[in-house]
N, C-alpha and C positions, 0 to 999 in steps of 0.2 A: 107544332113543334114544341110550342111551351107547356102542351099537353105531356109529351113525350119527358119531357124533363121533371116535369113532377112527378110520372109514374116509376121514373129513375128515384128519384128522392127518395120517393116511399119507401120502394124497394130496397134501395140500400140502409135504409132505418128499420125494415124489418126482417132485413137478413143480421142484424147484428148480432151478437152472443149479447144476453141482458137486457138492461131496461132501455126503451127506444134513446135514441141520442139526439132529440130535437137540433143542439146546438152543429150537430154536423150537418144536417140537413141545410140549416141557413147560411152555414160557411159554402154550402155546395150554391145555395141561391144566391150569395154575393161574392162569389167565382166566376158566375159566369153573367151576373150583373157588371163586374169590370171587366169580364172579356168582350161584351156586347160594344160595352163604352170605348175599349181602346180598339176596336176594328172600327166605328165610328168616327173616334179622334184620328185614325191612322191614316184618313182621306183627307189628302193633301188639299182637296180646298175645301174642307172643313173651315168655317168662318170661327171666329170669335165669338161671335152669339152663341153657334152650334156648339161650342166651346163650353162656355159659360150653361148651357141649358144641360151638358152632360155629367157635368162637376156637380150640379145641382140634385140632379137624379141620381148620382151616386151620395148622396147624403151630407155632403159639404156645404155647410151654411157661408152662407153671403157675409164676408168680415172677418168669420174665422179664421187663425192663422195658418190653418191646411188648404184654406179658399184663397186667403191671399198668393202663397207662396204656389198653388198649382198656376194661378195667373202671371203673375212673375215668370214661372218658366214659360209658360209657352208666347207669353210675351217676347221674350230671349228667343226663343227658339224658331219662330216664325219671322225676326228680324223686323 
Protein backbone atom coordinates (compact mmCIF):
# COMPACT_ATOMS: atom_id res chain seq x y z
CA UNK A 1 0.00 0.00 0.00
CA UNK A 2 2.80 2.35 0.89
CA UNK A 3 4.19 1.27 -2.48
CA UNK A 4 0.94 2.62 -4.08
CA UNK A 5 1.31 5.86 -2.52
CA UNK A 6 4.48 6.71 -3.62
CA UNK A 7 3.78 5.79 -7.14
CA UNK A 8 0.87 8.41 -6.57
CA UNK A 9 3.47 10.95 -5.41
CA UNK A 10 5.49 10.61 -8.29
CA UNK A 11 2.92 10.89 -10.41
CA UNK A 12 1.25 13.69 -9.39
CA UNK A 13 4.99 15.64 -9.46
CA UNK A 14 5.24 14.52 -12.89
CA UNK A 15 2.09 15.34 -14.25
CA UNK A 16 2.57 18.93 -13.09
CA UNK A 17 2.98 21.91 -15.81
CA UNK A 18 6.91 22.99 -14.81
CA UNK A 19 9.54 22.30 -12.70
CA UNK A 20 8.79 19.16 -10.34
CA UNK A 21 7.14 20.48 -7.04
CA UNK A 22 9.02 18.34 -4.38
CA UNK A 23 7.32 20.58 -1.68
CA UNK A 24 3.80 19.18 -2.76
CA UNK A 25 4.88 15.77 -2.65
CA UNK A 26 5.83 15.97 1.16
CA UNK A 27 2.78 17.95 2.00
CA UNK A 28 0.99 14.73 0.18
CA UNK A 29 3.40 12.56 2.62
CA UNK A 30 2.45 14.45 5.79
CA UNK A 31 -1.26 14.20 4.76
CA UNK A 32 -1.55 11.11 5.07
CA UNK A 33 1.05 10.72 7.86
CA UNK A 34 -1.64 12.52 10.18
CA UNK A 35 -4.37 10.65 8.62
CA UNK A 36 -2.61 7.35 9.68
CA UNK A 37 -2.11 9.05 13.28
CA UNK A 38 -5.72 10.20 13.87
CA UNK A 39 -7.52 6.81 12.65
CA UNK A 40 -4.86 5.43 15.27
CA UNK A 41 -5.72 8.11 18.05
CA UNK A 42 -9.47 7.65 17.00
CA UNK A 43 -9.39 4.04 18.82
CA UNK A 44 -11.10 4.59 21.77
CA UNK A 45 -8.73 2.40 23.79
CA UNK A 46 -5.89 3.84 22.38
CA UNK A 47 -3.74 4.29 25.74
CA UNK A 48 -1.67 7.19 26.69
CA UNK A 49 1.57 5.60 25.65
CA UNK A 50 -0.01 4.77 22.21
CA UNK A 51 -0.78 8.43 22.51
CA UNK A 52 2.49 9.77 23.28
CA UNK A 53 4.43 7.21 20.71
CA UNK A 54 1.98 9.01 17.85
CA UNK A 55 2.64 12.61 18.62
CA UNK A 56 6.12 11.68 18.47
CA UNK A 57 6.10 10.19 15.04
CA UNK A 58 4.36 12.99 13.77
CA UNK A 59 7.46 15.08 14.67
CA UNK A 60 6.55 16.74 17.92
CA UNK A 61 9.38 16.85 20.34
CA UNK A 62 9.05 15.95 23.92
CA UNK A 63 8.60 19.53 25.86
CA UNK A 64 7.76 21.53 22.96
CA UNK A 65 4.80 23.61 23.52
CA UNK A 66 2.75 21.78 20.51
CA UNK A 67 3.96 18.47 22.65
CA UNK A 68 2.75 19.92 25.68
CA UNK A 69 -0.48 21.30 24.64
CA UNK A 70 -1.42 17.99 22.37
CA UNK A 71 -1.06 16.26 25.89
CA UNK A 72 -3.15 18.71 27.78
CA UNK A 73 -6.00 17.95 25.41
CA UNK A 74 -6.25 14.60 25.47
CA UNK A 75 -5.50 14.47 28.97
CA UNK A 76 -9.08 16.80 29.14
CA UNK A 77 -10.45 14.79 26.85
CA UNK A 78 -10.12 11.29 27.90
CA UNK A 79 -11.22 12.61 31.48
Amino acid sequence: MAEDNDLKDVIAAETSRGRSQPKRVMTLERKRAIQRAAARLADSNCTEREFLETIRALGYEEGSPEFERCVKLWREFRG
